[in-house]
C-alpha positions as CSV (number, residue, x, y, z in Angstrom):
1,X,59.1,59.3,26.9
2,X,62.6,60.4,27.0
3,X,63.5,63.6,29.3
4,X,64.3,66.5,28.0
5,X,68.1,66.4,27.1
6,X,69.4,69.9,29.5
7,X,73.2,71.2,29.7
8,X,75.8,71.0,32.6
9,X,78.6,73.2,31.4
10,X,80.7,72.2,34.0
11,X,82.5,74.7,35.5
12,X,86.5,75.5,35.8
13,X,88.1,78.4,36.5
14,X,88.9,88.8,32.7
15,X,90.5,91.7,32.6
16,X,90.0,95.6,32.4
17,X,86.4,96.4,33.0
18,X,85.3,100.1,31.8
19,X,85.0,103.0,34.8
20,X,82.2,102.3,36.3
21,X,80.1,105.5,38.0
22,X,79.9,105.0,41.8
23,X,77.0,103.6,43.6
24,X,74.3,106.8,44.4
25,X,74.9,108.5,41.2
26,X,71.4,109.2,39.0
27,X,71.1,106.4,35.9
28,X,72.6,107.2,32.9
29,X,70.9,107.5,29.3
30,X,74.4,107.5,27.3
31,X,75.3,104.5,25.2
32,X,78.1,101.9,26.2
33,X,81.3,102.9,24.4
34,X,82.2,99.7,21.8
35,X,82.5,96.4,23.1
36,X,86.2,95.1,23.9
37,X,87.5,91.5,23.4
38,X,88.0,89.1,20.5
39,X,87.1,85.5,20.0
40,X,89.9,83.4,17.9
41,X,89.3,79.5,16.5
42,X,91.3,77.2,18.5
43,X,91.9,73.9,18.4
44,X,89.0,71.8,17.4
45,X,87.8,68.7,19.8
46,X,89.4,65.8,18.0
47,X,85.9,63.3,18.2
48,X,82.4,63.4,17.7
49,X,80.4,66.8,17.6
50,X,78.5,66.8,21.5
51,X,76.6,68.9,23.8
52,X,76.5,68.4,27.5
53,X,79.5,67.2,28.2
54,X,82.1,67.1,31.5
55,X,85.3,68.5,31.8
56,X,87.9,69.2,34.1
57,X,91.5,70.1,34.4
58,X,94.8,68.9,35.9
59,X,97.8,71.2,35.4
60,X,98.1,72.5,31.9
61,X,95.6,69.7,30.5
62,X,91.9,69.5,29.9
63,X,90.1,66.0,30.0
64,X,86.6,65.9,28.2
65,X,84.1,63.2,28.2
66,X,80.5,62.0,28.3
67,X,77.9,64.3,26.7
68,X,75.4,63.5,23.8
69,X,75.6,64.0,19.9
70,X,72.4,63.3,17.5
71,X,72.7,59.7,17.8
72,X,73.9,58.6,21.1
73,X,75.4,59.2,24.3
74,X,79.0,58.6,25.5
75,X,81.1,57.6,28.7
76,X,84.3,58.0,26.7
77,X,87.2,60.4,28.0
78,X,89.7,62.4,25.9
79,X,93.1,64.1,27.3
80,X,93.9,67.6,25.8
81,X,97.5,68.8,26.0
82,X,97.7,72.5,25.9
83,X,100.9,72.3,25.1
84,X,101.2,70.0,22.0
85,X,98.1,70.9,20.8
86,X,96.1,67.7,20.1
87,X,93.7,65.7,21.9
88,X,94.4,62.0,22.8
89,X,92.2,59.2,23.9
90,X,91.7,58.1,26.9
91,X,90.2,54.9,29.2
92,X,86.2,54.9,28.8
93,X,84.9,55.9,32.2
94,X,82.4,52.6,34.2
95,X,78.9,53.2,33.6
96,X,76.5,54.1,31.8
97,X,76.9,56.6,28.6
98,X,75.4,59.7,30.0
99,X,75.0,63.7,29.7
100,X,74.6,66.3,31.9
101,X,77.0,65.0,34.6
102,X,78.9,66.9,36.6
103,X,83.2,67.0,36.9
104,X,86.0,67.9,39.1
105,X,89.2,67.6,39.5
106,X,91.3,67.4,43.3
107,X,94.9,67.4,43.5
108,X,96.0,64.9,40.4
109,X,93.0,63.4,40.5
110,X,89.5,64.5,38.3
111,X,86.1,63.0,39.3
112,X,82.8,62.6,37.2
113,X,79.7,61.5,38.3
114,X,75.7,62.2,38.2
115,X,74.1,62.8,34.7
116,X,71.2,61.2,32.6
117,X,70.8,58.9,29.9
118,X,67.2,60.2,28.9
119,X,65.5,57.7,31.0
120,X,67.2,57.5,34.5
121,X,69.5,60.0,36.8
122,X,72.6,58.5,38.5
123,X,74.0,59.3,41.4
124,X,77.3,57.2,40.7
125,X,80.7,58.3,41.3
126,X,84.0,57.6,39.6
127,X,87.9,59.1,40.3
128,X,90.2,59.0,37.3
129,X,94.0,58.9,37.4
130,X,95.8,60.4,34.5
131,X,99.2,59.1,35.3
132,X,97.8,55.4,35.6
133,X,95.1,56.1,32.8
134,X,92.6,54.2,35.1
135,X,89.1,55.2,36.8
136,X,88.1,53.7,40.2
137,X,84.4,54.0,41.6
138,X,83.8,55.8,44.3
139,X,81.2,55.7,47.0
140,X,77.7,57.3,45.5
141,X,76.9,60.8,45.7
142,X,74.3,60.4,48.8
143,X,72.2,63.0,47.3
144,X,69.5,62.1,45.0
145,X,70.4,61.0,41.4
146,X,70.3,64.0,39.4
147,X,71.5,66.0,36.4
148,X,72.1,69.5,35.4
149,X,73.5,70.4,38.3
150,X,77.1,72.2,38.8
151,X,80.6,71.2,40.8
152,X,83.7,72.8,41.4
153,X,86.4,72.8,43.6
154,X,87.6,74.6,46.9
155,X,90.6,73.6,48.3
156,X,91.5,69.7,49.1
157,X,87.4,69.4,48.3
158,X,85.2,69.1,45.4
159,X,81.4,70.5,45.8
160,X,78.3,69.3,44.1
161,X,75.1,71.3,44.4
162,X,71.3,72.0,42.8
163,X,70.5,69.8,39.6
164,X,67.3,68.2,38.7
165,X,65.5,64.9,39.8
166,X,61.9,65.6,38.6
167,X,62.0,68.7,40.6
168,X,64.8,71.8,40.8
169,X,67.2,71.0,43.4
170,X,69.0,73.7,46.1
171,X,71.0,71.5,48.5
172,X,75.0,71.0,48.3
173,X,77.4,68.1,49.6
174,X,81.3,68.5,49.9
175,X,83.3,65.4,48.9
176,X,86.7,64.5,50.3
177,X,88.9,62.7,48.2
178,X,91.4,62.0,51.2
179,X,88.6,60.0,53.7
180,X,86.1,59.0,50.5
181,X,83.3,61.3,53.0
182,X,80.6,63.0,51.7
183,X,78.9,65.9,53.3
184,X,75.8,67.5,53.5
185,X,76.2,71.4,53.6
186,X,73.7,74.4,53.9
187,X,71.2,74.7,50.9
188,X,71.2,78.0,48.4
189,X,68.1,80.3,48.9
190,X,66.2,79.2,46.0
191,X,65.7,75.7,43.7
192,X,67.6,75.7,40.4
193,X,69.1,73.8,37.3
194,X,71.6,74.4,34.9
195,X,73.5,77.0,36.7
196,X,76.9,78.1,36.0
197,X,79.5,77.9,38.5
198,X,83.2,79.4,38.8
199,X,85.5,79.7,41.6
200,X,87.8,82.9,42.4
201,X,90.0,83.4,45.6
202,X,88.7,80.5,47.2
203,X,84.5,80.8,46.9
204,X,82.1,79.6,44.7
205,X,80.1,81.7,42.8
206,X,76.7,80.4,41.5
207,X,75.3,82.5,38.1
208,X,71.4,82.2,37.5
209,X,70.0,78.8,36.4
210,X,66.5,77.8,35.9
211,X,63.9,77.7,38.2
212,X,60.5,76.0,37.2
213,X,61.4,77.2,33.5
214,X,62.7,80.9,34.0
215,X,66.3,81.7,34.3
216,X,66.9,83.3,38.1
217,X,68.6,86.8,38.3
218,X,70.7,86.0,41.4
219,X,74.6,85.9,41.9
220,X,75.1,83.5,45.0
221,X,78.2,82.9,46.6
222,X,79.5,80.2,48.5
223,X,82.5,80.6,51.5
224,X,84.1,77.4,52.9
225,X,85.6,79.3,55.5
226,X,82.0,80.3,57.3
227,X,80.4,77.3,55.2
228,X,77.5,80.2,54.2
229,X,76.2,81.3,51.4
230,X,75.7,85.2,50.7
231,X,74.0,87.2,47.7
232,X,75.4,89.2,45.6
233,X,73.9,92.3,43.4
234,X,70.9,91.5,40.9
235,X,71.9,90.0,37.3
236,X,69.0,92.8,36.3
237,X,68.4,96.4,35.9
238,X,66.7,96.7,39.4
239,X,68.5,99.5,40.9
240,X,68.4,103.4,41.0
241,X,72.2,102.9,40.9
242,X,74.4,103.1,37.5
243,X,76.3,100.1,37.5
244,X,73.3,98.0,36.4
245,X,71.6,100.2,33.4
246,X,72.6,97.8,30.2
247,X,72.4,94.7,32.1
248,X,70.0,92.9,29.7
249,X,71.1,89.7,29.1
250,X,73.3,88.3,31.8
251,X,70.5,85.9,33.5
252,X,70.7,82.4,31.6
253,X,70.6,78.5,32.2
254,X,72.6,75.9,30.1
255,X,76.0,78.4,30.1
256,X,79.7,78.2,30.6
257,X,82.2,80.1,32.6
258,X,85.8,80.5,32.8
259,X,88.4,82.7,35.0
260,X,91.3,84.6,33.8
261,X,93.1,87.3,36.0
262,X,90.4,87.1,39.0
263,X,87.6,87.9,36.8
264,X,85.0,85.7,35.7
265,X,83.7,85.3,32.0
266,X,79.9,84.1,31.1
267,X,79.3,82.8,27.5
268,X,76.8,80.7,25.8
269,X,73.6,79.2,27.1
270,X,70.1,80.6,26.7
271,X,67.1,82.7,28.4
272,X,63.9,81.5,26.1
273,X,66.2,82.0,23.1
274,X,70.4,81.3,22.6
275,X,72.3,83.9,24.3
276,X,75.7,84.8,22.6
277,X,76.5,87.9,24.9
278,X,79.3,87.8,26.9
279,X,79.8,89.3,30.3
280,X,82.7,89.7,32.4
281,X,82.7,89.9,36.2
282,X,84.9,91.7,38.9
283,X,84.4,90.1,42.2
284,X,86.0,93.1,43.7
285,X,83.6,95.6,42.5
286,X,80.3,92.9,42.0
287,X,79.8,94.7,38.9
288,X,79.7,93.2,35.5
289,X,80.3,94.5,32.3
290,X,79.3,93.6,28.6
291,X,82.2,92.2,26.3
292,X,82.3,91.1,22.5
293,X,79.7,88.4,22.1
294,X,80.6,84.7,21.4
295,X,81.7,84.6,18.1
296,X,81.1,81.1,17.1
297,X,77.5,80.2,16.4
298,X,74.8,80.5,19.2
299,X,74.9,77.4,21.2
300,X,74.1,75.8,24.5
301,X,75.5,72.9,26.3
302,X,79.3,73.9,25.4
303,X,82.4,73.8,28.0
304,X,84.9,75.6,29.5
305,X,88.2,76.1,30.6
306,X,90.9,78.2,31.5
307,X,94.9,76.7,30.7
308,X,98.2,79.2,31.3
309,X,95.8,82.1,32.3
310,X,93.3,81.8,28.9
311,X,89.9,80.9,28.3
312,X,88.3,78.5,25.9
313,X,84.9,77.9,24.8
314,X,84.2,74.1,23.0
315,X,81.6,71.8,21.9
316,X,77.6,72.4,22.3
317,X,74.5,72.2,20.3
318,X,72.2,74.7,18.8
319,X,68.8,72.7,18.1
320,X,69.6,69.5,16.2
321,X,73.3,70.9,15.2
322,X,76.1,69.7,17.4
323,X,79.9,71.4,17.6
324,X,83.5,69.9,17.8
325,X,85.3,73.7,17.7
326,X,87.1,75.7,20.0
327,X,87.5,79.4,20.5
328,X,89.8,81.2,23.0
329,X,89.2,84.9,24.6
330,X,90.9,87.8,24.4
331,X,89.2,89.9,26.9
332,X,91.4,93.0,25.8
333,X,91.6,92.7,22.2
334,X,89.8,94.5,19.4
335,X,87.6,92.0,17.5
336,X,88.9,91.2,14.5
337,X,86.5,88.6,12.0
338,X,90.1,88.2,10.0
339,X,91.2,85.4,12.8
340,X,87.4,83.2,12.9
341,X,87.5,82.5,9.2
């Protein structure tokens, strides 16, 4: 029986946040003031509608590959120049067509590897060089062959942690593109898929994800420096404390992130049902506040990015319904329906 097709959104890398009351002071009854930010059509993904795709970034271009539409899977690979404004096709990556793998990019260099093809994981490993147009494999991932889990990138090192191999994974490796060396690294505090990653000054923060079918309610962060992980505030309403009174809907698996201006932006995914809201987070406060939802259709399974400072959503399925379109945020803008039509 063919598993369960599940999301890796992979992860790259928000901007006045309302006044927030300070820690200690009684919960508040009054009613957010209107939500801020707008969500305009960009350019659409110039191939097949997919969900569960890979994609990383290299200077002021995106490169999107693998995934899965209605009818099959792919191990193709498309270069997006931000500054033209048009996709263009690039080598197939070795291997098998596959979804849910993970991406980063190092230097000039991006690096795919992982994923499913609805019967097997992988655990395979491949480097691609944009100014040759060539991939070159690369020793396997020594952890178990997995999907859904996330990566990013710290420094001269990419990071690959949790995912699923029949069971919800919580261990993480570092990867070194200079030696070819993987490492083993200390585990997160609990087992989970799906997660959403992003990276701001130089840690790794880890949003929610599924554990054994419920979406967590944790904010983990990850420091090179002390190679430790430490928790962050509650994604729920658990405190006596303001800051956390509307937060109903941040918890999620199968979501995107992006970073613009040091603050983080969560969109998409689901939690039992599609989840459109929008959150944005300050790493200097740990507090997050509610923005203008998504304003494409529901979806999971999308990506991100962030190119010159701005953040795009693409791609992802809702059901049996795949998506090729692309829409950037404005976290400081007034919706406006005039600019989605």
């Amino acid at each position: 029986m063919m598993k369960q097709i599940a999301v890796y959104a992979a992860s790259l890398l928000i901007v006045s946040t309302p006044v927030f009351l300070l820690p200690g002071c009684t919960k508040s009854t009054d009613s957010d003031d209107e939500l801020v930010g707008n969500w305009s059509i960009s350019k659409d993904f110039e191939n097949d509608a997919r969900s569960e795709a890979v994609l990383f970034t290299i200077g002021d271009k995106a490169y999107l590959g693998t995934g899965v539409s209605a009818t099959k899977r792919y191990n193709d690979l498309w270069e997006f120049d931000f500054d033209k404004g048009y996709w263009t096709r690039m080598k197939e990556m070795p291997g098998a067509a596959r979804n849910s793998a993970v991406a980063f990019s190092v230097g000039t260099k991006g690096y795919v590897g992982t994923g499913t093809d609805g019967y097997d994981e992988f655990n395979d490993m491949y480097s691609f060089d944009p100014a040759s147009n060539t991939w070159d494999p690369l020793t396997a991932f020594p952890g178990s062959a997995r999907y859904n889990a996330v990566a990013f990138t710290i420094g001269d090192k990419g990071y690959i942690c949790s995912g699923y191999d029949g069971s919800d994974l919580q261990d993480l490796w570092s990867f070194t593109p200079g030696t070819g060396q993987w490492e083993q690294l200390k585990s997160m505090n609990r087992r989970r898929s799906a997660s959403t990653a992003f990276v701001i000054d130089n840690k790794a923060y880890i949003v929610s994800g599924n554990n054994n079918g419920a979406a967590l309610n944790d904010l983990l962060v990850y420091d090179p420096a002390t190679k430790d992980w430490t928790e962050k505030r509650k994604l729920t309403d658990v405190s006596d404390e303001t800051y956390d009174d509307d937060y109903s809907s941040i918890v999620r698996y199968n979501a995107v992130s992006f970073v613009m201006n040091n603050k983080a932006y969560l969109a998409t995914g689901q939690s039992g049902s599609f989840n459109s809201t929008v959150w944005e987070y300050d790493p200097a406060s740990d507090v997050w506040a509610q923005k203008t939802a998504f304003e494409g259709k529901s979806r999971e399974g999308a990506v991100a990015m962030t190119l010159k400072n701005k953040g795009f959503v693409l791609t992802g399925r809702n059901g049996s319904e795949y998506y090729y379109n692309m829409f950037e945020f404005h976290p400081n803008d007034e919706q406006n329906d005039d600019d989605n039509q």
